[in-house]
Biopython code that builds the backbone (N, CA, C, O; Angstrom):
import numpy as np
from Bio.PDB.StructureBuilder import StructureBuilder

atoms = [
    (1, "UNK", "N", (-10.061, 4.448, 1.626)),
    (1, "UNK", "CA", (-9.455, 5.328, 2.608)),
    (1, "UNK", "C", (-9.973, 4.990, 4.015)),
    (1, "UNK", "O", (-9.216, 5.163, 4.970)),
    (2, "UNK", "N", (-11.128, 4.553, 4.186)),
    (2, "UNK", "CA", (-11.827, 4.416, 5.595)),
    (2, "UNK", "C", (-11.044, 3.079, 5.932)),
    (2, "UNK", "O", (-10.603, 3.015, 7.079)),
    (3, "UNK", "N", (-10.773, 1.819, 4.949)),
    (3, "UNK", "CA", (-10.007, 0.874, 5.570)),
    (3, "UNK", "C", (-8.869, 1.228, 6.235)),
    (3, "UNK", "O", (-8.573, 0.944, 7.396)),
    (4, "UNK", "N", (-7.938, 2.176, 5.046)),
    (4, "UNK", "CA", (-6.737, 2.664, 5.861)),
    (4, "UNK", "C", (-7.015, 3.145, 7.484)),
    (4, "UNK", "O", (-6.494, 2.683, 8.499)),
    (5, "UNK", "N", (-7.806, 4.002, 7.384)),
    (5, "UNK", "CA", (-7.987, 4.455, 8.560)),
    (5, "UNK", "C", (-8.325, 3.675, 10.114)),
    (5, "UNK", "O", (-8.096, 3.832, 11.313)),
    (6, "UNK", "N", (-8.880, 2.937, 9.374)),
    (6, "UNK", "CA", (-9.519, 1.476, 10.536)),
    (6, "UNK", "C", (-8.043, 1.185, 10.722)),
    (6, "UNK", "O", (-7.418, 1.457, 11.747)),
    (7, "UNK", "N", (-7.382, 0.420, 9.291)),
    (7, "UNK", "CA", (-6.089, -0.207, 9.592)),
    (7, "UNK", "C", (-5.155, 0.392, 11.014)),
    (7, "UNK", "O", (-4.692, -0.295, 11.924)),
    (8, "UNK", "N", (-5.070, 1.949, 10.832)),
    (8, "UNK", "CA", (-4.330, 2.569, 11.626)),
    (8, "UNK", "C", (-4.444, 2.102, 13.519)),
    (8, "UNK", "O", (-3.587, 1.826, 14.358)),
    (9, "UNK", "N", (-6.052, 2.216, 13.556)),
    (9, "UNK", "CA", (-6.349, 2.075, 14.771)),
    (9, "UNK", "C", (-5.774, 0.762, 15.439)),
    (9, "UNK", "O", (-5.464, 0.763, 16.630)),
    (10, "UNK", "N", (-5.686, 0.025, 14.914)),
    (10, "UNK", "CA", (-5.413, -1.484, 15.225)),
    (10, "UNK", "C", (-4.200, -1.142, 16.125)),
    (10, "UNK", "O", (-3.611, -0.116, 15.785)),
    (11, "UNK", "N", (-3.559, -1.990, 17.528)),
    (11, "UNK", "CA", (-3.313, -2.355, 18.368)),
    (11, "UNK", "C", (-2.370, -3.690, 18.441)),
    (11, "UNK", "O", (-3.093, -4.682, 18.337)),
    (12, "UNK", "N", (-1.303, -3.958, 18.553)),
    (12, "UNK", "CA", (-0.697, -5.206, 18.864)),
    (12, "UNK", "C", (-0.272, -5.446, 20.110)),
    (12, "UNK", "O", (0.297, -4.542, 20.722)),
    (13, "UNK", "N", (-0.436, -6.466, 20.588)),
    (13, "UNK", "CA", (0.536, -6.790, 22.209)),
    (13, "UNK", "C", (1.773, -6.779, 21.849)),
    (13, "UNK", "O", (2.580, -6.312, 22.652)),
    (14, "UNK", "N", (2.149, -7.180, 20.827)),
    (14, "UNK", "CA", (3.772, -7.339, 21.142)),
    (14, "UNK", "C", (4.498, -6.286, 19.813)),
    (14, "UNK", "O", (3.897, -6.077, 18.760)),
    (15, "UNK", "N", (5.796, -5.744, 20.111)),
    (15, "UNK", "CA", (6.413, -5.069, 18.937)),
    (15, "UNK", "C", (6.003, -5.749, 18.078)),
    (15, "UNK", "O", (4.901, -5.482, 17.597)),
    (16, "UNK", "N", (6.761, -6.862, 17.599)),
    (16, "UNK", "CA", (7.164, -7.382, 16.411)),
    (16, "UNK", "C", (5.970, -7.974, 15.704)),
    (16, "UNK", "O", (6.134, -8.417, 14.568)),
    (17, "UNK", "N", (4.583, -8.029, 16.373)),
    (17, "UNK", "CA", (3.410, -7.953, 15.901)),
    (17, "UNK", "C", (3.233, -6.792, 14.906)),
    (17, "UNK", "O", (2.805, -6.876, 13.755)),
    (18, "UNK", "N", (3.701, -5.539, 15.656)),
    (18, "UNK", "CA", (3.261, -4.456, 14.788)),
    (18, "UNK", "C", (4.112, -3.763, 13.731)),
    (18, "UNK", "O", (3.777, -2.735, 13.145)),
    (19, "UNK", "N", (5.701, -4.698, 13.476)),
    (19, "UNK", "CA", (6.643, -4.534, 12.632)),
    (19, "UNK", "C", (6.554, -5.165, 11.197)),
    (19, "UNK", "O", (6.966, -4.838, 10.084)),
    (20, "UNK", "N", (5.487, -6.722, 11.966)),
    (20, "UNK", "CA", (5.318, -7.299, 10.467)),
    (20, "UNK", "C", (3.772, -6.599, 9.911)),
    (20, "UNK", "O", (3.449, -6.652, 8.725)),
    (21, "UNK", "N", (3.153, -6.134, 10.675)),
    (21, "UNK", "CA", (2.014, -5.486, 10.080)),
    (21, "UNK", "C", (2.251, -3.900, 9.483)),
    (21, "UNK", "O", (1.380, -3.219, 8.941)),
    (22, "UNK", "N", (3.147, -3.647, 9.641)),
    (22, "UNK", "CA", (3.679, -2.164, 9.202)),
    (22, "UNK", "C", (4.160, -2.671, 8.033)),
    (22, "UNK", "O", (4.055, -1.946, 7.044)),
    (23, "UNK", "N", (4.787, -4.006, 7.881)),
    (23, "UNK", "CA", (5.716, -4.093, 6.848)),
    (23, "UNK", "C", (4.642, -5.003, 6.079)),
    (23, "UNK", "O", (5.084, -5.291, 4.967)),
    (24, "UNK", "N", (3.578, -5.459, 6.277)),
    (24, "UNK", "CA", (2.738, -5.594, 5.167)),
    (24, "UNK", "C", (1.572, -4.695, 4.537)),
    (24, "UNK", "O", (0.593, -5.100, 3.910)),
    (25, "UNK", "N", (1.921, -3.358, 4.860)),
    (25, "UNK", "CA", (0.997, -1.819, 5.010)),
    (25, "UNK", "C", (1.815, -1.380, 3.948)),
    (25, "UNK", "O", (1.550, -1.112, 2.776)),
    (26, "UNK", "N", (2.939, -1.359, 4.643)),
    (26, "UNK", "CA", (3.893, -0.670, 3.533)),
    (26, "UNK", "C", (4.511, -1.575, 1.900)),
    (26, "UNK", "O", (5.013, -0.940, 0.972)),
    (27, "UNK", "N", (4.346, -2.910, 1.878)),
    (27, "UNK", "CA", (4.312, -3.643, 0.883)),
    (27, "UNK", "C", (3.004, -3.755, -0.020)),
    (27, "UNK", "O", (3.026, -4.262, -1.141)),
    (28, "UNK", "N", (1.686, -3.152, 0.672)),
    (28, "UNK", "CA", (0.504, -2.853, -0.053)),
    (28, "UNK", "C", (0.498, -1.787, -0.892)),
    (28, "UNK", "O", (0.122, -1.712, -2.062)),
    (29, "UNK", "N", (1.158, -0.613, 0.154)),
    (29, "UNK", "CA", (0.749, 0.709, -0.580)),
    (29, "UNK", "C", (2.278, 0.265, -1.933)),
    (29, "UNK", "O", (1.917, 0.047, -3.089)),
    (30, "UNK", "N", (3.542, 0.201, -1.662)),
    (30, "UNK", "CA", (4.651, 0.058, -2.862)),
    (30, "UNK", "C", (3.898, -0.450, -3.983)),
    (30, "UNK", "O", (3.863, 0.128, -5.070)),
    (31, "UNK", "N", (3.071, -1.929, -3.629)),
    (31, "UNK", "CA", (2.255, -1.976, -5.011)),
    (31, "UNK", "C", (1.326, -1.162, -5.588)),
    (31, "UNK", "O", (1.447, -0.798, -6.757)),
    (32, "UNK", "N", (0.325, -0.805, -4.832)),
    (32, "UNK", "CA", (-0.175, 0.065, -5.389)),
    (32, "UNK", "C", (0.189, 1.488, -6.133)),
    (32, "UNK", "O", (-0.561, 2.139, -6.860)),
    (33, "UNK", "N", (1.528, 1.790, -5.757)),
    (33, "UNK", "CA", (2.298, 2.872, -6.429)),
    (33, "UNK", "C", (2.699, 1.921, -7.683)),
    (33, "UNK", "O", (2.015, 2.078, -8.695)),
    (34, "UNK", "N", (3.360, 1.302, -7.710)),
    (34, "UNK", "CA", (3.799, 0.438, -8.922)),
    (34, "UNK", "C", (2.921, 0.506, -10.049)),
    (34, "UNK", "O", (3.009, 0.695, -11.262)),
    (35, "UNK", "N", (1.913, 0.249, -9.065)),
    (35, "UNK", "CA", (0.357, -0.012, -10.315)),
    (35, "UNK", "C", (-0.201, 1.102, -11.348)),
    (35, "UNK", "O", (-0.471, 0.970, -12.542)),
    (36, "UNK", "N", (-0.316, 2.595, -10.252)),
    (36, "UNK", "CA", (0.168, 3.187, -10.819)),
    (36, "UNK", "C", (0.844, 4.030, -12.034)),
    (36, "UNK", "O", (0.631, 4.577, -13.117)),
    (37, "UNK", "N", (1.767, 3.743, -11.096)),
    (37, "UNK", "CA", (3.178, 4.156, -12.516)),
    (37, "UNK", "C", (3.005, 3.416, -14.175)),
    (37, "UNK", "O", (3.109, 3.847, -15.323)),
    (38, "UNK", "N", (2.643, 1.885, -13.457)),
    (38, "UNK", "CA", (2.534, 1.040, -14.927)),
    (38, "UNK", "C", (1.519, 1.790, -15.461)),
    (38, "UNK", "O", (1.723, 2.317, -16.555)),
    (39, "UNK", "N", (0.164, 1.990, -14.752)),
    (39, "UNK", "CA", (-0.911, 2.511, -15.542)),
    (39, "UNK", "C", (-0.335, 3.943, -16.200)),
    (39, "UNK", "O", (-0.105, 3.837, -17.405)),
    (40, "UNK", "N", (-0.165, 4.770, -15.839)),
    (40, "UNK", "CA", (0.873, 5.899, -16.487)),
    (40, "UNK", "C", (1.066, 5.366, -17.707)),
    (40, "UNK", "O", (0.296, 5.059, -18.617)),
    (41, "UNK", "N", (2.472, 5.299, -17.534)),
    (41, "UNK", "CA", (2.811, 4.364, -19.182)),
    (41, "UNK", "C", (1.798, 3.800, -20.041)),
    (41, "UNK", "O", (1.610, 4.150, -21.206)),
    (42, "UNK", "N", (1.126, 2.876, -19.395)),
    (42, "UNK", "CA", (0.344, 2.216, -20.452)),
    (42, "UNK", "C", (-0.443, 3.651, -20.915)),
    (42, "UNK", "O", (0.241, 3.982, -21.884)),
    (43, "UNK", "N", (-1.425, 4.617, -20.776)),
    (43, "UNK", "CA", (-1.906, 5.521, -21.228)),
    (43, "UNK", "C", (-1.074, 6.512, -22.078)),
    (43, "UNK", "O", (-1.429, 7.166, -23.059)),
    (44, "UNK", "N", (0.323, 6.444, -21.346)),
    (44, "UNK", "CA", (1.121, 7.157, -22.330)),
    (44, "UNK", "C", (1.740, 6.387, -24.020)),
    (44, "UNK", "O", (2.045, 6.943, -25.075)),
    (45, "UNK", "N", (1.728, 5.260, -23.714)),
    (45, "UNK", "CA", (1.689, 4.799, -24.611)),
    (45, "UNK", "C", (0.105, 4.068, -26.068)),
    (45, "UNK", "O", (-0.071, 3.539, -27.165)),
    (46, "UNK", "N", (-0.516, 4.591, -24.946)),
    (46, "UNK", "CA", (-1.773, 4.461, -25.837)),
    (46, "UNK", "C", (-2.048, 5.690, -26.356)),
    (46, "UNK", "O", (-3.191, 5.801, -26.799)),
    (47, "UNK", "N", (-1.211, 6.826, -26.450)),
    (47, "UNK", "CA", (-1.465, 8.127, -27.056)),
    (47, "UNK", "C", (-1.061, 8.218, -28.206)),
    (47, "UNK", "O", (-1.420, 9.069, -29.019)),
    (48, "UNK", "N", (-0.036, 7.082, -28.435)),
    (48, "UNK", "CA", (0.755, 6.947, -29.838)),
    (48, "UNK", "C", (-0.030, 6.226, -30.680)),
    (48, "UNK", "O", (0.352, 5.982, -31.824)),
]
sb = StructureBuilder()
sb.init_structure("model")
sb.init_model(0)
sb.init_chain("A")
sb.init_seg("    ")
for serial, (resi, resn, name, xyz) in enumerate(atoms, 1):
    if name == "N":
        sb.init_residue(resn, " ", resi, " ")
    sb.init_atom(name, np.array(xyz, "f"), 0.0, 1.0, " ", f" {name:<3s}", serial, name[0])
structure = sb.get_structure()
């Protein structure tokens, strides 16, 4: 959580600096939801 938070502070000179860094923020966290979800399942299926 403290990385996130650092992450936030960060600064770009130019837009499109901070469009591809948003869009590799937001392609971190999607996996980590993914991960997740799989883990879900897998526990739900280790109940059987």
């Amino acid at each position: 959580m403290a990385h996130r938070c650092w992450l936030s502070t960060l600064a770009f000179d130019y837009p499109a600096q901070k469009i591809v860094f948003q869009d590799y923020v937001d392609a971190v966290s999607d996996a980590e939801q993914r991960q997740r979800r799989f883990e879900e399942q897998i526990q739900l299926l280790l109940a059987y």
